[in-house]
C-alpha positions as CSV (number, residue, x, y, z in Angstrom):
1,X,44.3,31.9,28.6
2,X,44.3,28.4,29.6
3,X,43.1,27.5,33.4
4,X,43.7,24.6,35.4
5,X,40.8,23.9,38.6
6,X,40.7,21.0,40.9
7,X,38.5,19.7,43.0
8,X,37.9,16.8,44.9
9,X,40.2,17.1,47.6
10,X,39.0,17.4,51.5
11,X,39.6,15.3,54.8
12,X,39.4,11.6,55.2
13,X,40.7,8.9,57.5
14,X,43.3,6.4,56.9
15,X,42.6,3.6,54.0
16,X,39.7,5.4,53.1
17,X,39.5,6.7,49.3
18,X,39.2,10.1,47.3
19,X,39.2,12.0,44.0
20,X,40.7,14.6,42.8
21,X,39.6,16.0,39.5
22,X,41.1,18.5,37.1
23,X,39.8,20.6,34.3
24,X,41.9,22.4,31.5
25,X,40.3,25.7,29.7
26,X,41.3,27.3,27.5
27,X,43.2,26.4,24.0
28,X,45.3,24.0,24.8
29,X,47.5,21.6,22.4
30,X,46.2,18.5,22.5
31,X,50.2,16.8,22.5
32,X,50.3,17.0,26.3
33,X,51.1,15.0,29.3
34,X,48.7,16.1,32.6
35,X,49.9,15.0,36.2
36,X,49.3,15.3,39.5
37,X,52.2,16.3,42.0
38,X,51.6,17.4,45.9
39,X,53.2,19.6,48.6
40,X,53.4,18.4,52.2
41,X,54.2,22.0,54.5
42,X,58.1,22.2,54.8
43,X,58.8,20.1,51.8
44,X,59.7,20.2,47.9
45,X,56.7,19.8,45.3
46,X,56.6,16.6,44.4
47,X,55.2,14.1,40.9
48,X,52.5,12.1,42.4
49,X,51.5,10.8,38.7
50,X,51.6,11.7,35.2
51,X,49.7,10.4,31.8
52,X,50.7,11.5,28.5
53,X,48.0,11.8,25.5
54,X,48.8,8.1,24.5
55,X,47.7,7.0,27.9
56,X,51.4,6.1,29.1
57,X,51.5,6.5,32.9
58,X,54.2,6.9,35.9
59,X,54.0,7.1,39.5
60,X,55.8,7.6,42.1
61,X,56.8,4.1,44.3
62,X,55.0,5.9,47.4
63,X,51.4,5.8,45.3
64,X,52.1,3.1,43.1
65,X,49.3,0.2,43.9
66,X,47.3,2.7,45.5
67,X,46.8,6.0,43.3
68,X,45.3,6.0,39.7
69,X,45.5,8.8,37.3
70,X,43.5,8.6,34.3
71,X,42.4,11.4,31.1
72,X,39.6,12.0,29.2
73,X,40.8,14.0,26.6
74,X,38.0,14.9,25.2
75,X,37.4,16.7,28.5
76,X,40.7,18.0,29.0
77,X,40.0,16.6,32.8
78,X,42.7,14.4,34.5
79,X,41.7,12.3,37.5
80,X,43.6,11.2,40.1
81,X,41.3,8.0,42.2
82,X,43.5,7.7,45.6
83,X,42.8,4.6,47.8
84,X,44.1,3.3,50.8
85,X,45.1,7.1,52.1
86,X,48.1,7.6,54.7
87,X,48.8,10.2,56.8
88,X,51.6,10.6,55.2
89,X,49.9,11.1,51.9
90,X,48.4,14.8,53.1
91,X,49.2,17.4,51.1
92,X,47.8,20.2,48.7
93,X,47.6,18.5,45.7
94,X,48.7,20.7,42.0
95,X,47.4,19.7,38.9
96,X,49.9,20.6,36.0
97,X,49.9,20.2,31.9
98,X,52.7,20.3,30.1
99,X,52.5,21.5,26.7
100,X,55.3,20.5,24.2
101,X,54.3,22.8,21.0
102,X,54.9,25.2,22.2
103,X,56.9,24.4,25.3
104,X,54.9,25.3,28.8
105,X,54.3,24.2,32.4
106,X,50.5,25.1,33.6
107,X,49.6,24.7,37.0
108,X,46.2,24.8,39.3
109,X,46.0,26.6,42.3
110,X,45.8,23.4,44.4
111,X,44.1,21.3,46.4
112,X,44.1,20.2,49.9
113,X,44.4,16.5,51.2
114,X,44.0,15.5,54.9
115,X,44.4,12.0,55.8
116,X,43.7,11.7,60.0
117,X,45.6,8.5,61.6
């Protein structure tokens, strides 16, 4: 059974800075791509960041320059460092692995982001 917890989240005020942190247990396949994607109230889920086992990265234009995801594999812990915070960047913040041998989506239960103006 493989289980995904965050932390890290909490309130902050605009241009200030936080990490989120996410550790995989569980047997998991070491081929896998870990993100970060976030859920303002009344919209869609949305890909924040994602790095593949290689170290390959993508972000979305809204994060990129501010946001930086990184892996320790070894850990099976992602990290998302978030500077310069907007408003506009609160959310509750999912970490997900994707898994391509076999093929599966795991998700964490989430964690909240408050960025006061």
């Amino acid at each position: 059974q493989v289980q995904l917890v965050e932390s890290g989240g909490g309130l902050v005020q605009a241009g200030g800075s936080l990490r989120l942190s996410c550790v995989a247990s569980g047997r998991i396949s070491s081929f896998n791509v870990m993100g970060w994607y976030r859920q303002a109230t009344g919209n869609e889920r949305e890909l924040v960041a994602r790095i593949n086992s290689g170290g390959t990265t993508n972000y979305a234009d809204s994060v990129k320059g501010r946001f930086t995801i990184t892996r320790d594999s070894a850990k099976n812990t992602v990290y998302l460092q978030m500077n310069s915070l907007k408003p506009e960047d609160t959310a509750v913040y999912y970490c997900k692995v994707e898994t391509f041998f076999p093929r599966y989506d795991y998700w964490g239960q989430g964690t909240q982001v408050t960025v006061s103006s």
